[in-house]
KOLLUMNU-679702 format. One record per residue (C-alpha): residue number from 1; y, z, x. Coordinates in Angstrom, 3 decimals, m for minus. Layout:
residues N
pos_Y_Z_X
NUM_Y_Z_X
...
***
This chain:
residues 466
pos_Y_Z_X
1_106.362_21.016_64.147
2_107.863_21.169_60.686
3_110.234_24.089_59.137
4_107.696_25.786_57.899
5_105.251_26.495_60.713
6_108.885_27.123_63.068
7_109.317_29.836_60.106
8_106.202_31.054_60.717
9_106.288_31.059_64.331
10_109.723_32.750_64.235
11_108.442_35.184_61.811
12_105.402_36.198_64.331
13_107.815_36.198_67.290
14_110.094_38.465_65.612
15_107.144_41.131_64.838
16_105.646_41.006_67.751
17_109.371_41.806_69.398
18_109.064_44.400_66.840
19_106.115_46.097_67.103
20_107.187_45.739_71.753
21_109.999_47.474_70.569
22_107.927_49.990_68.856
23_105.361_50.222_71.400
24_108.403_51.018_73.914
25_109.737_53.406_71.848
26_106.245_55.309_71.428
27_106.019_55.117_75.108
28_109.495_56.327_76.003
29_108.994_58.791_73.012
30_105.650_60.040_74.767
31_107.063_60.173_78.273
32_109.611_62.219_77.401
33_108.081_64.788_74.343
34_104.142_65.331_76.092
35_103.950_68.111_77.881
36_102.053_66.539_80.553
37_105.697_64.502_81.701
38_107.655_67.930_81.411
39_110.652_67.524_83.615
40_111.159_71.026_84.857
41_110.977_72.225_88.177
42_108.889_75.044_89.391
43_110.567_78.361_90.500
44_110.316_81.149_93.002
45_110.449_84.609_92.751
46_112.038_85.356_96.285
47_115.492_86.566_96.220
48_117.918_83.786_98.421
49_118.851_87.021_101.364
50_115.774_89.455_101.808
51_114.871_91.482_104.716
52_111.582_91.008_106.636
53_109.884_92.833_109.515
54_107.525_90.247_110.563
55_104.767_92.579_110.300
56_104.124_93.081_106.472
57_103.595_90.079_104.028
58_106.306_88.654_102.111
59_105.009_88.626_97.838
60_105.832_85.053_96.381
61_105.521_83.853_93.317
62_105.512_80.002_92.441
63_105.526_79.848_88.082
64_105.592_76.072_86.657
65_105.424_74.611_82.737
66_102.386_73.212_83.331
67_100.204_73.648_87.058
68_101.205_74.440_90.386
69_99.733_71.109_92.614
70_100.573_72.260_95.993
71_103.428_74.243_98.327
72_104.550_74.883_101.465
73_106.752_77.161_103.350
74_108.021_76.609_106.961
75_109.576_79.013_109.007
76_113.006_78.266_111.307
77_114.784_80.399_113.375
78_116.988_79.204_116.896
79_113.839_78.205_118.666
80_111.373_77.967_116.009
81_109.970_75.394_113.294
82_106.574_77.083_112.022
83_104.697_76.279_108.968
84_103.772_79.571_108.126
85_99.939_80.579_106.440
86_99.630_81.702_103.382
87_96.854_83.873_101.837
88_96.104_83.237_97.743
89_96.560_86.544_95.763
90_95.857_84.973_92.149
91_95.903_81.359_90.792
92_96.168_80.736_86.643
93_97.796_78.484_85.080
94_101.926_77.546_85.748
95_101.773_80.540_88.293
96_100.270_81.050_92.119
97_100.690_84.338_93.727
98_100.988_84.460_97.337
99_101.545_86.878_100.837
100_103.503_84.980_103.156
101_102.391_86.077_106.241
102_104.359_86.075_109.920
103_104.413_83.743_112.302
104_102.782_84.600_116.162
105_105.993_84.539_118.786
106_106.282_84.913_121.640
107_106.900_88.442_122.744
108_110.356_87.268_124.102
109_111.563_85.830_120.861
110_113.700_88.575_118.833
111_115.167_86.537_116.062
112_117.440_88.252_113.413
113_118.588_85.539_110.878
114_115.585_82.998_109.906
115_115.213_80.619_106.930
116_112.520_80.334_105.150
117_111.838_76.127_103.762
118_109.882_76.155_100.361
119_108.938_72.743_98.832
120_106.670_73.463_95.718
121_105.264_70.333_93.549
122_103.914_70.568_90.058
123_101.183_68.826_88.358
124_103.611_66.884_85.612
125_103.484_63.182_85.310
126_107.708_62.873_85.649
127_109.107_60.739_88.660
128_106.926_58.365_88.462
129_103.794_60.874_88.753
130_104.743_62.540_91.792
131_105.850_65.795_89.681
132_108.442_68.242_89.496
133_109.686_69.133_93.365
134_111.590_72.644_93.871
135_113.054_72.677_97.292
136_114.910_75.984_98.433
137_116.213_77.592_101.870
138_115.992_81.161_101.878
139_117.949_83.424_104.471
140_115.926_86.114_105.417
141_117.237_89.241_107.889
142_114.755_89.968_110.874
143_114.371_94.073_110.815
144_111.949_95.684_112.900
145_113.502_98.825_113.205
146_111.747_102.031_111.862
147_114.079_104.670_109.818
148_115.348_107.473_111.831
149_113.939_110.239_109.709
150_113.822_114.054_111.550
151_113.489_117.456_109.755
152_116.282_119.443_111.067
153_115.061_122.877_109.400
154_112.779_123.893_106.872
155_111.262_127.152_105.165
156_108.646_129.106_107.075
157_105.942_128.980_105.346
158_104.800_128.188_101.504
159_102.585_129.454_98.635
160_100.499_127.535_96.574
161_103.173_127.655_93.030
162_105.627_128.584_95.281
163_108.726_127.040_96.629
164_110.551_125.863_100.260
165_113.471_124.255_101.195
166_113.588_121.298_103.933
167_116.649_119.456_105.210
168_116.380_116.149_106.845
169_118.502_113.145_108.876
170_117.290_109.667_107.763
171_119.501_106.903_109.163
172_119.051_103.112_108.530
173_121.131_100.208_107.750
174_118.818_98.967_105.243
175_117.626_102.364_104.019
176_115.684_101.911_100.252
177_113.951_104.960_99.672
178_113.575_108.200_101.033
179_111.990_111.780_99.478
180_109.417_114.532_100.730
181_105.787_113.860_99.861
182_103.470_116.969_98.775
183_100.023_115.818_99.995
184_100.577_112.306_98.683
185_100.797_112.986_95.323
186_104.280_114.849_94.531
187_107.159_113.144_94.862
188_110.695_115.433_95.926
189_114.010_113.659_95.874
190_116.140_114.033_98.834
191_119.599_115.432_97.583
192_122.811_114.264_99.966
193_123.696_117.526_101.794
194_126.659_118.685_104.280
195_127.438_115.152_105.992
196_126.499_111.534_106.274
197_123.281_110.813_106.724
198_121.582_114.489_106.172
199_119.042_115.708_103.266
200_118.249_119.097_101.728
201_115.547_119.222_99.189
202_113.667_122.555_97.507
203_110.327_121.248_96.790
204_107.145_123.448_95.412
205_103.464_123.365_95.871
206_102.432_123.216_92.117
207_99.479_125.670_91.243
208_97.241_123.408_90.223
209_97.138_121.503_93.662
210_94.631_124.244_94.951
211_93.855_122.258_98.527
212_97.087_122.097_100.764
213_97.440_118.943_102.755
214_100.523_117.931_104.428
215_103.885_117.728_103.512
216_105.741_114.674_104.544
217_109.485_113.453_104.999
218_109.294_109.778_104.270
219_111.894_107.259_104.672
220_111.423_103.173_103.864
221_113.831_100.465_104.796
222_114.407_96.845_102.892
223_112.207_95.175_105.216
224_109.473_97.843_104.322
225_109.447_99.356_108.173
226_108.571_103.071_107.037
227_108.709_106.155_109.032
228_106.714_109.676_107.817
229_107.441_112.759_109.757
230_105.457_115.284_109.192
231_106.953_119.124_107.572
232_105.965_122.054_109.576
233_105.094_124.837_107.347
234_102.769_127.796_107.698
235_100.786_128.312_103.740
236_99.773_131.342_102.046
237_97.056_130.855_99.192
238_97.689_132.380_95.971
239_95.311_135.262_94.637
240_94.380_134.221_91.572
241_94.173_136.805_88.294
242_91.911_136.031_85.451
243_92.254_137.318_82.170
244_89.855_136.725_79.555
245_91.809_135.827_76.414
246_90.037_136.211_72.921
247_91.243_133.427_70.202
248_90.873_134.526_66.723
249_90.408_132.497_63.360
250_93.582_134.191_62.491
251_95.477_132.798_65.538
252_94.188_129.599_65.050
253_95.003_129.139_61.618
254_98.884_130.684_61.591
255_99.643_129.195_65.242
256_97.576_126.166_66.822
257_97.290_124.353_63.380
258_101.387_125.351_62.882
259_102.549_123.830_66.373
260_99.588_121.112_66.397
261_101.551_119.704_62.859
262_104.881_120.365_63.870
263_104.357_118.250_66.586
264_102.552_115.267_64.960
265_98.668_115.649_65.698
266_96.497_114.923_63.763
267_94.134_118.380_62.968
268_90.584_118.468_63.624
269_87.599_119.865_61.807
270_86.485_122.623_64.049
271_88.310_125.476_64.885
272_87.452_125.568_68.245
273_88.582_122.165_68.972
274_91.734_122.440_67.394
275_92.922_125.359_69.434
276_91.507_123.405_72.683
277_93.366_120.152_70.824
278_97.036_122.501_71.174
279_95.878_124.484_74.004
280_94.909_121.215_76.727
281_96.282_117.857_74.622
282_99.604_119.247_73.438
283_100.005_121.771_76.957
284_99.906_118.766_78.904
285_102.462_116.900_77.025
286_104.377_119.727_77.118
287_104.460_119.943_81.044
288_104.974_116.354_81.424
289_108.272_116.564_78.978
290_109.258_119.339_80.718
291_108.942_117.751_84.254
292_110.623_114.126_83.149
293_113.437_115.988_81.665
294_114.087_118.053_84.053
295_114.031_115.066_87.117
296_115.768_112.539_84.703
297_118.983_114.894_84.262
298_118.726_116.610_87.883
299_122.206_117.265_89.403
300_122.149_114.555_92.446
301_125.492_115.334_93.531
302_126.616_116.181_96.870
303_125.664_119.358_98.100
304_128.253_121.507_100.738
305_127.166_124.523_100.378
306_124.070_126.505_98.837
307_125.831_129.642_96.151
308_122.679_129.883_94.178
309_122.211_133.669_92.839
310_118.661_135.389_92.365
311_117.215_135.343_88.968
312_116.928_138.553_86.414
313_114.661_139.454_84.125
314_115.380_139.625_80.768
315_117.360_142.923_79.722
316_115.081_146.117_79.369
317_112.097_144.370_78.718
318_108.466_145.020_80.301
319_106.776_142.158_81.497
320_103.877_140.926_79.517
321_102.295_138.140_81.785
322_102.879_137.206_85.027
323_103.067_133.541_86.847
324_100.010_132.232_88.301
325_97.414_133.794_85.698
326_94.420_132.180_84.919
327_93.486_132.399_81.608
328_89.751_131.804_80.054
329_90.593_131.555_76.107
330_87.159_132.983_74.232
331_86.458_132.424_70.857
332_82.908_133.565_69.378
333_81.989_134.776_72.533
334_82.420_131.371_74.463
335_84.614_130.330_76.714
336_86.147_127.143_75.408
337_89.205_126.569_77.574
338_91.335_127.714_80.157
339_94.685_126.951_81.971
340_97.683_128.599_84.106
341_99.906_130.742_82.936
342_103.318_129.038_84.073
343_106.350_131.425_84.614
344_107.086_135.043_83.318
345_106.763_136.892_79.330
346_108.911_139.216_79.131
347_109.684_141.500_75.647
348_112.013_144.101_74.459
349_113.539_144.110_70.749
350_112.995_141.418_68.384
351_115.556_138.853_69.256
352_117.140_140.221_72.513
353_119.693_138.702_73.658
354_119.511_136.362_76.634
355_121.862_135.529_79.768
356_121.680_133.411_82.373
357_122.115_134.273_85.869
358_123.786_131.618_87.491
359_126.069_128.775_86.693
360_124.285_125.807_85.096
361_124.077_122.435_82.560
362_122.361_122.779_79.453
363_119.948_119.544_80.035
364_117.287_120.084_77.303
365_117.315_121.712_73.604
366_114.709_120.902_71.172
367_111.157_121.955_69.623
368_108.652_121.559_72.545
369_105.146_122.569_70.919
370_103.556_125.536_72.780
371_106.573_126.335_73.855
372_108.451_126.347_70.846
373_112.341_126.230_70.581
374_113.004_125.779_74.312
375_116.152_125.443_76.487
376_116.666_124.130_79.877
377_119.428_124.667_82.268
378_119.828_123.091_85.653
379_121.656_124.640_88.385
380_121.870_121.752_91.639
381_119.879_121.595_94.097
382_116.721_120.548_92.051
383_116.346_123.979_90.415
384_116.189_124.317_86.842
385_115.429_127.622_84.389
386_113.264_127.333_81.284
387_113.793_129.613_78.371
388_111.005_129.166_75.921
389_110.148_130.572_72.050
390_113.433_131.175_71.286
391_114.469_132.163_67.932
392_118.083_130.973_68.528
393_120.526_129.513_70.961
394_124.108_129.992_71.530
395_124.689_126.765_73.763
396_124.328_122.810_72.768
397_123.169_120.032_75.002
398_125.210_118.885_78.296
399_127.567_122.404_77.648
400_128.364_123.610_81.021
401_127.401_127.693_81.328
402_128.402_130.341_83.326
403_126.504_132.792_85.274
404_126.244_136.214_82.660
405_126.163_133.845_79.461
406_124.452_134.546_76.515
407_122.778_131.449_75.745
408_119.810_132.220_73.358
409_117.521_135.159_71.484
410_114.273_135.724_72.131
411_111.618_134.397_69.478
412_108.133_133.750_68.673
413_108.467_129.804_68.373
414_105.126_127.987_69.822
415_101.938_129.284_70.594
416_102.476_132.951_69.875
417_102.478_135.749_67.726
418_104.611_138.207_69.305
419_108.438_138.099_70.182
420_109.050_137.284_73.507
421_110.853_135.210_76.261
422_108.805_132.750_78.635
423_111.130_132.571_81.416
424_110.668_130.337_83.906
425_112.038_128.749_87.601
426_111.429_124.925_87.378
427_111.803_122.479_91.007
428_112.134_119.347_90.462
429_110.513_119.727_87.145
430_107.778_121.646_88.278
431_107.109_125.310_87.220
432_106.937_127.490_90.240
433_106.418_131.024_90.645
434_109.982_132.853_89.531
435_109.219_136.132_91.322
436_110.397_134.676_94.529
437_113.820_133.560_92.794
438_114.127_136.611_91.908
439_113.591_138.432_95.292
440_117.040_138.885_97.333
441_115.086_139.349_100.607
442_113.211_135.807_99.742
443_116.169_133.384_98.599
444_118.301_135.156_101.865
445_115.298_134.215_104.213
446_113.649_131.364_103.325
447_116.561_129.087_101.099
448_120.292_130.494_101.934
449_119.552_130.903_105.876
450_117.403_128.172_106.292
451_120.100_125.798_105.236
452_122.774_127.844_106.908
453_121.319_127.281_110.297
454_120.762_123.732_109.344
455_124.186_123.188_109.254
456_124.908_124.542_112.395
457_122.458_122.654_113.679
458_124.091_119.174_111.893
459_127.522_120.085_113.237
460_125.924_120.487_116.674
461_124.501_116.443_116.288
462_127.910_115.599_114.728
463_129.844_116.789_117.282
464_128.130_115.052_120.367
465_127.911_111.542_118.402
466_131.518_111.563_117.542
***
């Protein structure tokens, strides 16, 4: 072969090394940039130490860059090695949700430490296309063990927008949650009270909850065991008055449109629906601010001892309104709306001065639509006071107030014409009827006793368990 084909050849050797090289290069290049050779391994929502009661499902999560291929999870206690079944929740892509469910023991078997053994694969093409593995142990807790939850005392009886007061023991090691239920749809927080491990809450039956139910203590553990003990209490259905309220152009114009724009609606056309617009959209809102407030700043401190004071009305005034009325709003001689008159109206003099009657923490000051320039004040125990239309107030937020403070002057801020003062009793964010806070005979008999002989009853337990 002469020099110049061995130049050739060299030449073509030397590409073809070059264009291997390349061809590696791409490959190596591929392997490691598609996404289909993505080296990540999947991952598990399941905290390493949880608490399990054998009887609910466990919720897992498996999430992955690109598909989960398959999973499983294998149960191991002191005598046990158990691949446990699973039941699919929902499948997409890069996540599989799962209940884990128990295995069957035998009825002798009480573990209390286990480990659960998860090996998840994904769908990538890395390690030599067996995928991505995730391999974890997870220590989970064996508890079977219910809450202790008991009512030691509650109120008598309660009204429909009135109030009660119930004090409870719940005892777990792994206690998570615990209130009072109003027929499975109002929440009450449990406030600590008087010693370890005891409860007192005031909780109402709102007025627009017409059908009474059951009231229930409930108390949940980490392991989800849940107890529910039932609330004795006798009811008394409220006798509803209804007042037939004509709205006027005038009104409309000088007040709904006012408060509607002041607090950012948008107007519309009709008159009727703009009054219906302030007096349902904006009302609701109103309640609902009222009630977060109210449960997002509620004192949750300790409680020793119950000092709470009646309620007065507002200095020689005549009440206006009472709590509980239902007012049908007429305009044109149709009814167009109606809704519940929430706590008391009370007038005197054109900005009267106004005191509070107990000791309290300015939680809320601010504009608050129907109800104009508002305050609230809360006094422990989940009970709050609403002053509402005020013209001007004498305290900020968070100042701390003593019982016999002036604090505001009455107004006719909101969805009114006339000066006045809607005063109102608020549990838990709730409006309830203020008449019975402001009956000594009804706070001694059915709030300051009831949790009086509660702790008697507590220092009864305490004294045989120590």
């Amino acid at each position: 072969m002469n020099y110049t084909n061995r130049r050739k050849n060299n030449k073509a050797k030397k590409i073809l090394i070059y264009i291997a090289i390349i061809l590696i290069i791409a490959s190596g290049a591929f392997v490691f940039l598609s996404p289909i050779f993505e080296k990540n391994s999947p991952k598990i929502s399941l905290e390493n130490d949880i608490f399990w009661n054998l009887k609910s499902p466990l919720k897992v999560n498996f999430s992955d860059d690109t598909e989960i291929k398959s999973y499983s999870i294998t149960y191991i206690d002191e005598k046990n090695e158990i691949k446990l079944d699973t039941k699919l929740l929902n499948s997409t892509k890069g996540s599989v949700d799962l209940n884990i469910l128990a295995p069957k023991l035998d009825r002798n078997d009480k573990p209390q430490n286990v480990v659960l053994k998860v090996e998840v694969f994904d769908t990538s093409k890395w390690n030599f296309f067996m995928g991505n593995k995730l391999t974890k142990e997870i220590k989970v807790k064996v508890d079977r063990k219910r809450p202790i939850a008991n009512v030691i005392n509650n109120s008598y009886l309660i009204r429909q927008g009135g109030s009660a007061v119930v004090v409870v023991e719940v005892k777990d090691e792994n206690l998570k949650d615990l209130y009072i239920s109003f027929n499975n749809k109002e929440r009450f927080e449990l406030i600590p009270f008087y010693k370890e491990n005891f409860y007192m809450a005031i909780i109402a039956w709102p007025i627009d909850i017409e059908t009474f139910q059951r009231v229930n203590l409930v108390a949940t553990d980490r392991a989800k065991n849940k107890t529910v003990t039932k609330v004795p209490l006798y009811i008394k259905n409220l006798k509803v008055k209804v007042d037939n309220l004509k709205i006027s152009d005038n009104f409309i114009n000088k007040v709904s449109k006012n408060v509607l724009s002041k607090s950012g609606y948008d107007l519309p056309t009709e008159q009727a629906e703009v009054f219906v617009k302030e007096n349902r959209d904006l009302r609701a809102r109103n309640i609902n601010k009222i009630k977060d407030e109210t449960r997002k700043n509620m004192n949750m401190e300790f409680v020793s001892k119950f000092n709470l004071k009646v309620f007065k009305q507002l200095r020689g005034s005549k009440e206006f309104a009472g709590f509980g009325e239902r007012r049908h709003y007429i305009y044109k001689g149709n009814k167009i709306d109606e809704a519940w008159h929430l706590g008391m109206d009370w007038a005197s003099i054109k900005k009267a001065k106004i005191y509070t009657a107990n000791d309290g923490k300015v939680i809320f000051k601010d504009y608050l639509g129907i109800y104009g320039n508002s305050l609230i004040i809360d006094h422990k125990y989940g009970v709050a006071s609403l002053y509402a239309h005020t013209s001007r107030a004498n305290v900020e937020l968070n100042d701390e107030v003593s019982a016999g403070s002036q604090i505001a002057n009455t107004g006719s801020t909101g969805a009114v014409f006339g000066d006045h003062l809607h005063f109102g009793v608020l549990v838990q964010g709730i409006e309830v009827n203020p008449t019975e806070w402001m009956d000594r005979y009804w706070l001694r008999e059915n709030v300051t006793k009831i949790i009086n002989q509660a702790k008697k009853v507590i220092d009864s337990k305490w004294n045989k368990e120590q």
